[in-house]
Structures are given as structure tokens and as C-alpha cells.
N, CA, C and O atoms as a GROMACS GRO file, in nm:
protein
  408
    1UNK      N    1  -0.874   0.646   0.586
    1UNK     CA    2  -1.003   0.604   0.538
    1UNK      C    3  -1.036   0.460   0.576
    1UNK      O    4  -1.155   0.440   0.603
    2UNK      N    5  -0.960   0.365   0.582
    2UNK     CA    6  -0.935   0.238   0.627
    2UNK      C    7  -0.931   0.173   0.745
    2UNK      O    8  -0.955   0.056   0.776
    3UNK      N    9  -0.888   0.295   0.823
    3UNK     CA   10  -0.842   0.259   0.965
    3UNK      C   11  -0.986   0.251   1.055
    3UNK      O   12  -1.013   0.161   1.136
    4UNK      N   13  -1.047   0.333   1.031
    4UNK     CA   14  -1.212   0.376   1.054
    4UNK      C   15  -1.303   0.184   1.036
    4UNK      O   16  -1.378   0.119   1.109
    5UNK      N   17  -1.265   0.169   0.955
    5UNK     CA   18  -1.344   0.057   0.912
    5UNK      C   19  -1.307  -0.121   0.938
    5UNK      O   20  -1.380  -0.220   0.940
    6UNK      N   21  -1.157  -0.104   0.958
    6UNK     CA   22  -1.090  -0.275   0.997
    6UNK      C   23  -0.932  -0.214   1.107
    6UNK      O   24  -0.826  -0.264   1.144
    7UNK      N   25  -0.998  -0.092   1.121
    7UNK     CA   26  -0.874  -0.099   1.234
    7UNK      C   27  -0.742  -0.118   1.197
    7UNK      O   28  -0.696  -0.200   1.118
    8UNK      N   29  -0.644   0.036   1.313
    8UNK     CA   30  -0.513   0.017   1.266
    8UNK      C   31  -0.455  -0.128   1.230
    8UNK      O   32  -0.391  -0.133   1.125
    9UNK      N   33  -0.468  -0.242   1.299
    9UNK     CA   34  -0.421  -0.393   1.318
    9UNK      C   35  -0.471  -0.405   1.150
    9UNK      O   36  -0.398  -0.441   1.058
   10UNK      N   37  -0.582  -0.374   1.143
   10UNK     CA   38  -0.615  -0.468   0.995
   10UNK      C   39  -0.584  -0.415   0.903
   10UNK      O   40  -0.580  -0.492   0.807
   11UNK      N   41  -0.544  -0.267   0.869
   11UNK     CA   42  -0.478  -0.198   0.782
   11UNK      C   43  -0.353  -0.270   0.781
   11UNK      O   44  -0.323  -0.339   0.683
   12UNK      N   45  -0.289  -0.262   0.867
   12UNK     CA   46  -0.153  -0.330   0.899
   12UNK      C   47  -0.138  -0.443   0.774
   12UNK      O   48  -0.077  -0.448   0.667
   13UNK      N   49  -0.226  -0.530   0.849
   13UNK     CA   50  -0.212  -0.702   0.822
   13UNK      C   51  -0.257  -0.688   0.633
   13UNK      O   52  -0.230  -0.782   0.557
   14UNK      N   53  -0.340  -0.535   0.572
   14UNK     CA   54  -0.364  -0.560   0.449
   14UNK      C   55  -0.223  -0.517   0.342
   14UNK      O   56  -0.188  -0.553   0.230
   15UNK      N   57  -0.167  -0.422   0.443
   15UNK     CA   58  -0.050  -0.342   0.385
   15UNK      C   59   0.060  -0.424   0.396
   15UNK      O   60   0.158  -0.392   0.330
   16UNK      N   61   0.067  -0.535   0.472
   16UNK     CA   62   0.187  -0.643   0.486
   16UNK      C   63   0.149  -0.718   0.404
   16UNK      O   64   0.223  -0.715   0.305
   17UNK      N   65   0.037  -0.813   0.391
   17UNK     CA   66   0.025  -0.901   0.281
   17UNK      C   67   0.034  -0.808   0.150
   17UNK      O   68   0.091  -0.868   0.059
   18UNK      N   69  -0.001  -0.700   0.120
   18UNK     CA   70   0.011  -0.593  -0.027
   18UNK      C   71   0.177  -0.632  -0.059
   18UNK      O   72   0.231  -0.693  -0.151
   19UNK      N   73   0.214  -0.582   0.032
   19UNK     CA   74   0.386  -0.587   0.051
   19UNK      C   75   0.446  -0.693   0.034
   19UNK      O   76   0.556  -0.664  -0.015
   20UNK      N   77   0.432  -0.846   0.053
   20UNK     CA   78   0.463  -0.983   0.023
   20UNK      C   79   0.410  -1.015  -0.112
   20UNK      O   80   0.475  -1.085  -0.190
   21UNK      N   81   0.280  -0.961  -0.147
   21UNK     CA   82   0.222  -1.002  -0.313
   21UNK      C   83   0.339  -0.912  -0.386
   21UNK      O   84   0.447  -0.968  -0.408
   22UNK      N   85   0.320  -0.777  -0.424
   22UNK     CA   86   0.398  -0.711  -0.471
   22UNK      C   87   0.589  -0.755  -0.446
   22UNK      O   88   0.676  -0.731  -0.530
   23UNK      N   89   0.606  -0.802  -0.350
   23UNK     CA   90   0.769  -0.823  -0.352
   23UNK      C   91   0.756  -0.939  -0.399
   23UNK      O   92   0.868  -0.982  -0.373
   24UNK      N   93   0.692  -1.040  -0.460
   24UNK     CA   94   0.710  -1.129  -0.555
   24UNK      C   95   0.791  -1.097  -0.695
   24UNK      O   96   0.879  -1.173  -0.736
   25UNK      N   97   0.754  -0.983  -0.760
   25UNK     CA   98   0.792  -0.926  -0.872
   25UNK      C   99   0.904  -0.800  -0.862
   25UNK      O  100   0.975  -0.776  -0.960
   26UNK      N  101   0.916  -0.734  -0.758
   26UNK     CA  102   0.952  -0.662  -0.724
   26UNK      C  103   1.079  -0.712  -0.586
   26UNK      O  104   1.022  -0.719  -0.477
   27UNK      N  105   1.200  -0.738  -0.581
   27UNK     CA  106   1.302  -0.777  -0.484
   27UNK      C  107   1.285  -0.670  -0.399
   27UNK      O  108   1.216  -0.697  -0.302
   28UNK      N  109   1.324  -0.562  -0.405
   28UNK     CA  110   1.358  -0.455  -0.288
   28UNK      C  111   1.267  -0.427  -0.188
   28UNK      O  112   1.293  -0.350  -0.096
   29UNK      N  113   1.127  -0.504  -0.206
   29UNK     CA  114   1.035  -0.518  -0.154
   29UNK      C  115   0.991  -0.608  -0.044
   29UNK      O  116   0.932  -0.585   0.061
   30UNK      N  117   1.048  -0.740  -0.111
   30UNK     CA  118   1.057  -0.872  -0.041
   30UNK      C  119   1.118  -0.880   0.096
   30UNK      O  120   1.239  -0.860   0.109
   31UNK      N  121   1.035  -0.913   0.206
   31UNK     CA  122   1.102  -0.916   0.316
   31UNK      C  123   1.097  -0.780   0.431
   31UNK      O  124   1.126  -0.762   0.549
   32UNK      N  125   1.038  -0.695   0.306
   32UNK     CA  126   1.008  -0.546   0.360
   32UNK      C  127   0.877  -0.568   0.484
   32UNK      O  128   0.905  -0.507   0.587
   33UNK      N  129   0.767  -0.629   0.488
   33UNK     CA  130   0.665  -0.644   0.531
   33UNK      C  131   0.718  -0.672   0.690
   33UNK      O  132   0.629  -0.649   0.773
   34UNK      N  133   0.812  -0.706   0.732
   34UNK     CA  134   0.868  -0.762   0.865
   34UNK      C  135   0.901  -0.601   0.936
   34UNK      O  136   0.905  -0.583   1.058
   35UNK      N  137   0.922  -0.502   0.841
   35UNK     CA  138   0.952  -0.376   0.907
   35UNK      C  139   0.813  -0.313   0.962
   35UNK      O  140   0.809  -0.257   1.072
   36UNK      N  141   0.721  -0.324   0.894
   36UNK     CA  142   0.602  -0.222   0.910
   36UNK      C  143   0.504  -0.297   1.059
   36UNK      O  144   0.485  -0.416   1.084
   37UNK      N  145   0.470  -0.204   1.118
   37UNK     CA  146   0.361  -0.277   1.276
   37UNK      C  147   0.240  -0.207   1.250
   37UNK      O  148   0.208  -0.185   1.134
   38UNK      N  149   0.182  -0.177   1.326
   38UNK     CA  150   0.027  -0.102   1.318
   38UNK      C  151   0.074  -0.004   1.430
   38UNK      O  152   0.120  -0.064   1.527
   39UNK      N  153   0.074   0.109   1.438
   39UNK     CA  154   0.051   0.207   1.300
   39UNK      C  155   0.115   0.212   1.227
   39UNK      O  156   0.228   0.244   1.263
   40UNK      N  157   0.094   0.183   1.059
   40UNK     CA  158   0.164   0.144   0.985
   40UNK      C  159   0.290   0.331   0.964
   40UNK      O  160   0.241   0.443   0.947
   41UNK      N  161   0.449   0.298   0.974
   41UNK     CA  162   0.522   0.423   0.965
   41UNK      C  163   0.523   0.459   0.786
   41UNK      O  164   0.606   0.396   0.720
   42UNK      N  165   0.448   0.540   0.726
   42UNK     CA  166   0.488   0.538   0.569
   42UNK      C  167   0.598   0.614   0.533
   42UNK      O  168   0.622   0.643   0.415
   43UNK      N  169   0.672   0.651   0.632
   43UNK     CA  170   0.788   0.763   0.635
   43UNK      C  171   0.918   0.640   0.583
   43UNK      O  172   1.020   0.664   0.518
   44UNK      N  173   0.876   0.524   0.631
   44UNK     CA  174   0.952   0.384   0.589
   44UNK      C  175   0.943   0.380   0.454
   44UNK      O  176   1.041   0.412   0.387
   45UNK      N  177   0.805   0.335   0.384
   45UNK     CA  178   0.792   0.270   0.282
   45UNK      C  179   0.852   0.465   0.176
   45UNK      O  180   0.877   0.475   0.056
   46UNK      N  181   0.855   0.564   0.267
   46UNK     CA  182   0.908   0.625   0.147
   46UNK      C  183   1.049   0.636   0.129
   46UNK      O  184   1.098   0.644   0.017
   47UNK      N  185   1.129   0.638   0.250
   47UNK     CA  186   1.254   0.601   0.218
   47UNK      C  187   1.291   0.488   0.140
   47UNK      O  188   1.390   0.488   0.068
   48UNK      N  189   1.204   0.382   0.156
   48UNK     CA  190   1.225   0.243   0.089
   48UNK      C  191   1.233   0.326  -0.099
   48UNK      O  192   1.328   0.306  -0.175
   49UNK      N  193   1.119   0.408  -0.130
   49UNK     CA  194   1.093   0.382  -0.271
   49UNK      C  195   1.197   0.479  -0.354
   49UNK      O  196   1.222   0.474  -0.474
   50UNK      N  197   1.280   0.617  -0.203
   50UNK     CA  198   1.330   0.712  -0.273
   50UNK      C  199   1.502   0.635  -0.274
   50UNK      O  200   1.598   0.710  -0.288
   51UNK      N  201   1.527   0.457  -0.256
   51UNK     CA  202   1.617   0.432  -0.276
   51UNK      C  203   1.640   0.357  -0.408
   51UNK      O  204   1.752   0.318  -0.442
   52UNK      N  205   1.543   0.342  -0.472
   52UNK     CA  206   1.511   0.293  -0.579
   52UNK      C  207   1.537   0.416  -0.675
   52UNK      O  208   1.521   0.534  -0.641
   53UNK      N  209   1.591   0.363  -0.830
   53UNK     CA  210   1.568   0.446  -0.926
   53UNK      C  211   1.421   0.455  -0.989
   53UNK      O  212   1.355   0.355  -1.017
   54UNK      N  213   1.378   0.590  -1.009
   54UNK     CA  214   1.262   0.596  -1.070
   54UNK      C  215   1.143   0.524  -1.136
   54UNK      O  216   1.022   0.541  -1.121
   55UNK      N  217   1.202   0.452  -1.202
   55UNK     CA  218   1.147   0.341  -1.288
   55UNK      C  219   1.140   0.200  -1.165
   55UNK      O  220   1.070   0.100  -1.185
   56UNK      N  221   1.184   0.209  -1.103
   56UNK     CA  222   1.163   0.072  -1.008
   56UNK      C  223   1.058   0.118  -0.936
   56UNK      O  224   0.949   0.060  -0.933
   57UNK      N  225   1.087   0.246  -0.861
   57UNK     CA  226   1.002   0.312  -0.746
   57UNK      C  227   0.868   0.294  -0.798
   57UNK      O  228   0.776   0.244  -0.733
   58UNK      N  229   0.860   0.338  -0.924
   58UNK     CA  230   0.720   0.379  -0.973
   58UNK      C  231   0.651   0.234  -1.015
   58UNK      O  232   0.530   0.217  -1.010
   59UNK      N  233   0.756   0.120  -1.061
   59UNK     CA  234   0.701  -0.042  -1.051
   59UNK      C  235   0.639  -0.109  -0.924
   59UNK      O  236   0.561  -0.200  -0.898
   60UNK      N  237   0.706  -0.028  -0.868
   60UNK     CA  238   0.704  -0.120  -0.680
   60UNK      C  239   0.622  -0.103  -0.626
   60UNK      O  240   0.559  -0.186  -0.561
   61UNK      N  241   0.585   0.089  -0.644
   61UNK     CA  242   0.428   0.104  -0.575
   61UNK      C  243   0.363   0.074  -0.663
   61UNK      O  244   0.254   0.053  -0.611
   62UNK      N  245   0.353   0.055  -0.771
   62UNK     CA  246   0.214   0.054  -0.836
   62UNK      C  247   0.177  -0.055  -0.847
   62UNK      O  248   0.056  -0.070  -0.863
   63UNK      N  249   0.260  -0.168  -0.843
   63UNK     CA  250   0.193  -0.326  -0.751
   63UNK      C  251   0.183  -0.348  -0.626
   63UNK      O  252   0.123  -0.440  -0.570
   64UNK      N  253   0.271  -0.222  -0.561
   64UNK     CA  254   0.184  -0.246  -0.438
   64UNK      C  255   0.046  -0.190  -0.421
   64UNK      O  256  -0.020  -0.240  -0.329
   65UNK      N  257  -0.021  -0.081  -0.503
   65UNK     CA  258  -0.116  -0.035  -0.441
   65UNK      C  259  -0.239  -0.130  -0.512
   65UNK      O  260  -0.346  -0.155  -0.457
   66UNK      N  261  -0.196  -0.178  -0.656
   66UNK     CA  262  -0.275  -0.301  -0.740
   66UNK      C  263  -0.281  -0.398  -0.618
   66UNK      O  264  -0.392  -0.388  -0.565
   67UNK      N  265  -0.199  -0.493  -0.553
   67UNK     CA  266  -0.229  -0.562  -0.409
   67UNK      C  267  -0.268  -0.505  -0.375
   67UNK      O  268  -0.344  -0.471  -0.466
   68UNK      N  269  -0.290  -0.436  -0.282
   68UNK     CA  270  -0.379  -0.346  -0.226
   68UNK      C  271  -0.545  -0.393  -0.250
   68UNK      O  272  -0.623  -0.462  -0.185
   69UNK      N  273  -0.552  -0.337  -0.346
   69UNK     CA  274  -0.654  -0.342  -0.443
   69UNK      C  275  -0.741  -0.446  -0.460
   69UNK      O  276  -0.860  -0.460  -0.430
   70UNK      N  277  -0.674  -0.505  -0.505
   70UNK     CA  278  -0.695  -0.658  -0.542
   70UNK      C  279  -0.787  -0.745  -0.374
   70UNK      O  280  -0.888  -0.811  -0.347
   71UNK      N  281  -0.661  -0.682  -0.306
   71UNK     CA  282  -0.691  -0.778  -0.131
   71UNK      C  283  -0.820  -0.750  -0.104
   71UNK      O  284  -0.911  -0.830  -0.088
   72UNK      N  285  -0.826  -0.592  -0.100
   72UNK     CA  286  -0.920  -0.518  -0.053
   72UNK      C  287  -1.081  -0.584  -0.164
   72UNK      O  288  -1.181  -0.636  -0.115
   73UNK      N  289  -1.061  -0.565  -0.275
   73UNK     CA  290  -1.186  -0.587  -0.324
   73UNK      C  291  -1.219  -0.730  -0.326
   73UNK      O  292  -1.340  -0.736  -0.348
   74UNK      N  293  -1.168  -0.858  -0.314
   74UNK     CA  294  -1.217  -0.978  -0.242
   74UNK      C  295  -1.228  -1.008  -0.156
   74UNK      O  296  -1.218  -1.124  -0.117
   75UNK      N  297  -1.262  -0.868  -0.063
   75UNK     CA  298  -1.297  -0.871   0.052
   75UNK      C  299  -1.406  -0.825   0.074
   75UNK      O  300  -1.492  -0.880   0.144
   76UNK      N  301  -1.419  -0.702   0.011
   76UNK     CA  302  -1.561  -0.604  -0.001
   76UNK      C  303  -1.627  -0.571  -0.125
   76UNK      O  304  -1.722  -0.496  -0.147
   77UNK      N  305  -1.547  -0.651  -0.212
   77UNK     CA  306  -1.594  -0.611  -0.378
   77UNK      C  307  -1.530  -0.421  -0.426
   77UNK      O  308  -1.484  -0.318  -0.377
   78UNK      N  309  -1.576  -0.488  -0.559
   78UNK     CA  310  -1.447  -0.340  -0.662
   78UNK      C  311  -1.561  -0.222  -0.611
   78UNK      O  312  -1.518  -0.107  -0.600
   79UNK      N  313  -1.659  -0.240  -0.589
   79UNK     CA  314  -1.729  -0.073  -0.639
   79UNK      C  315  -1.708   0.014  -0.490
   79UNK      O  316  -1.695   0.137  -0.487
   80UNK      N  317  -1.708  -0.092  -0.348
   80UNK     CA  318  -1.649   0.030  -0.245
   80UNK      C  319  -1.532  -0.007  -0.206
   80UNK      O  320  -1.513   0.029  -0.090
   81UNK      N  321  -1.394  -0.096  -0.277
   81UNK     CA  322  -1.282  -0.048  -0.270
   81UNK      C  323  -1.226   0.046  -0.369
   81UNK      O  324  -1.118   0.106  -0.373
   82UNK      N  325  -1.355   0.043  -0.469
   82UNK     CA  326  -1.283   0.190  -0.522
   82UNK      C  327  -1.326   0.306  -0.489
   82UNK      O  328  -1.281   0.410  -0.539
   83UNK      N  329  -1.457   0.301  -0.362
   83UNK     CA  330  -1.464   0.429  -0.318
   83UNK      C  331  -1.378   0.424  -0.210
   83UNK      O  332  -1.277   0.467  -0.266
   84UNK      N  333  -1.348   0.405  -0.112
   84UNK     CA  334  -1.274   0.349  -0.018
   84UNK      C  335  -1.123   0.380  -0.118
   84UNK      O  336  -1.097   0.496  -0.086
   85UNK      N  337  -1.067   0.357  -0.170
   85UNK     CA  338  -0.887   0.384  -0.195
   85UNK      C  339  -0.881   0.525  -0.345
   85UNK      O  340  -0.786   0.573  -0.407
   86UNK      N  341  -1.025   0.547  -0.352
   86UNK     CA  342  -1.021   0.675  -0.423
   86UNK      C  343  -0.928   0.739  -0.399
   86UNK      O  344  -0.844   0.753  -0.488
   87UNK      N  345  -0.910   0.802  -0.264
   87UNK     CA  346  -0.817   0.945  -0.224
   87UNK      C  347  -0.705   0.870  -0.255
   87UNK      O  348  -0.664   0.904  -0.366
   88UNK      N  349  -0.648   0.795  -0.214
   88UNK     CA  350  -0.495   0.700  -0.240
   88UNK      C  351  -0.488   0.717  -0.399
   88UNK      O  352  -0.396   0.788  -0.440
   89UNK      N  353  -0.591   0.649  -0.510
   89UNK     CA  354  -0.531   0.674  -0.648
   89UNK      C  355  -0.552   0.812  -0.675
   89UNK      O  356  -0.532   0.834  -0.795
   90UNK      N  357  -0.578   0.897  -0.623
   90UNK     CA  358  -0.564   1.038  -0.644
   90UNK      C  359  -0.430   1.101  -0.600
   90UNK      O  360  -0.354   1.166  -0.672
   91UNK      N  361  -0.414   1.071  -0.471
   91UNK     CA  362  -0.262   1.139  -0.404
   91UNK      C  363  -0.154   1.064  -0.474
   91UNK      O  364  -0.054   1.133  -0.496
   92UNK      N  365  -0.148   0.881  -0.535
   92UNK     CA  366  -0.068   0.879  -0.605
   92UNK      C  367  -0.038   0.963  -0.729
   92UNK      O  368   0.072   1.008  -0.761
   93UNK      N  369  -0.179   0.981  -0.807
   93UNK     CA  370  -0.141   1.058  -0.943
   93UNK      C  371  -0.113   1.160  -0.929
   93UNK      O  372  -0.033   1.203  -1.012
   94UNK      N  373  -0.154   1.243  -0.833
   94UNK     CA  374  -0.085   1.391  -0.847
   94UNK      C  375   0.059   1.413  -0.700
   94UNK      O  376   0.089   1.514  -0.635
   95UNK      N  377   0.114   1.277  -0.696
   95UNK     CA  378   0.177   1.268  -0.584
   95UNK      C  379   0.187   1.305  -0.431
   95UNK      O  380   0.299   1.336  -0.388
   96UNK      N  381   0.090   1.303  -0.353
   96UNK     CA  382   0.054   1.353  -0.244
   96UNK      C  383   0.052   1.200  -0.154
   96UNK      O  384   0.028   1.087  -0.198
   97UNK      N  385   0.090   1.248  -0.004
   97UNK     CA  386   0.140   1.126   0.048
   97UNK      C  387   0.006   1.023   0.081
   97UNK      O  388  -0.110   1.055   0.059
   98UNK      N  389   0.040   0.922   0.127
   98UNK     CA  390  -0.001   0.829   0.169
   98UNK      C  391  -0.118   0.800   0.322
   98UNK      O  392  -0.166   0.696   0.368
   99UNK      N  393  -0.123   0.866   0.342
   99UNK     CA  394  -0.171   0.918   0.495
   99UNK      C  395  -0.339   0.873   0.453
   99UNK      O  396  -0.386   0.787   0.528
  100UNK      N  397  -0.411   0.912   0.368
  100UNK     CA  398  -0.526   0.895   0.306
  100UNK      C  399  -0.585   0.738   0.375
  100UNK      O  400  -0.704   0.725   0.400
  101UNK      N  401  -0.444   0.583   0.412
  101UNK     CA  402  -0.485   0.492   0.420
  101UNK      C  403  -0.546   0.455   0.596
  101UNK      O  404  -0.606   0.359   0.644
  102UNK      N  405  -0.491   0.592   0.657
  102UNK     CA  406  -0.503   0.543   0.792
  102UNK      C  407  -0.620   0.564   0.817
  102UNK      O  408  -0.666   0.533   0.928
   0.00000   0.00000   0.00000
């Protein structure tokens, strides 16, 4: 949905800085952002979260996708990054992958 609009490169560069805000609070995270290029691989960030116990996994993304969030709407404002990352808080809640961002 993203990729359409700032390009694989700028998806990239939003999902790396997401990834440096969020590994502030989150260690297993930190330093992670040096792995990911444009096209971003999410086959990574899921091995990353299925090494985590549950309760971390589910901390880690959910500040990452809040960065996300956050980046995205002081960029374009809340009302079309929340149409824009709709499908994403949907596939998180009913767990469906990530693919929604490209």
C-alpha cells in the first residue's frame, strides 16, 4: 500500500527508522535496522519476532508498528495514515502477514 506512494527506497528508510525508534525500548531490535534494504525481506523481521518469547514478540511489534505510525502521520497526518496502514492493523489483529506494507 506504501510502496505505490514513497517507493520501495522510502518504505525502506520508514521501516528502518520504525526499527531504531522501537529498539530503543525493545533490545532484540536494536541494531536490527542494518539487516533490512529495499525490498524490505519480512521473512527477516519474522524470524526475528518468532525468536522472542511471546510477550516480547507481541511488545516489539507493537512499537514497531506505533513507530510506524507515528513517522508516517507527521508526515501525512493521522486520518490517511490510518487509511493507508488500515490493512496492516487488521492483518496484525487477526494475524495475517505483513506484505499489506509493500
Amino acid at each position: 500500500m506504501l510502496g505505490p506512494i514513497i517507493g520501495a527506497r522510502g518504505v525502506a528508510a520508514l521501516f528502518k527508522r520504525s526499527l531504531y525508534l522501537a529498539g530503543r525500548d525493545h533490545a532484540w531490535l536494536a541494531g536490527s535496522s542494518q539487516v533490512f534494504d529495499a525490498p524490505i525481506d519480512f521473512a527477516v523481521l519474522k524470524s526475528m519476532l518468532a525468536q522472542q518469547n511471546a510477550v516480547s514478540a507481541n511488545a516489539g511489534g507493537s512499537a514497531l508498528l506505533l513507530a510506524l505510525y507515528q513517522l508516517l502521520a507527521s508526515m501525512v497526518g493521522p486520518l490517511l495514515t490510518e487509511r493507508l496502514l488500515r490493512a496492516i492493523w487488521v492483518g496484525a489483529a487477526i494475524g495475517s502477514t505483513t506484505q499489506d506494507v509493500k
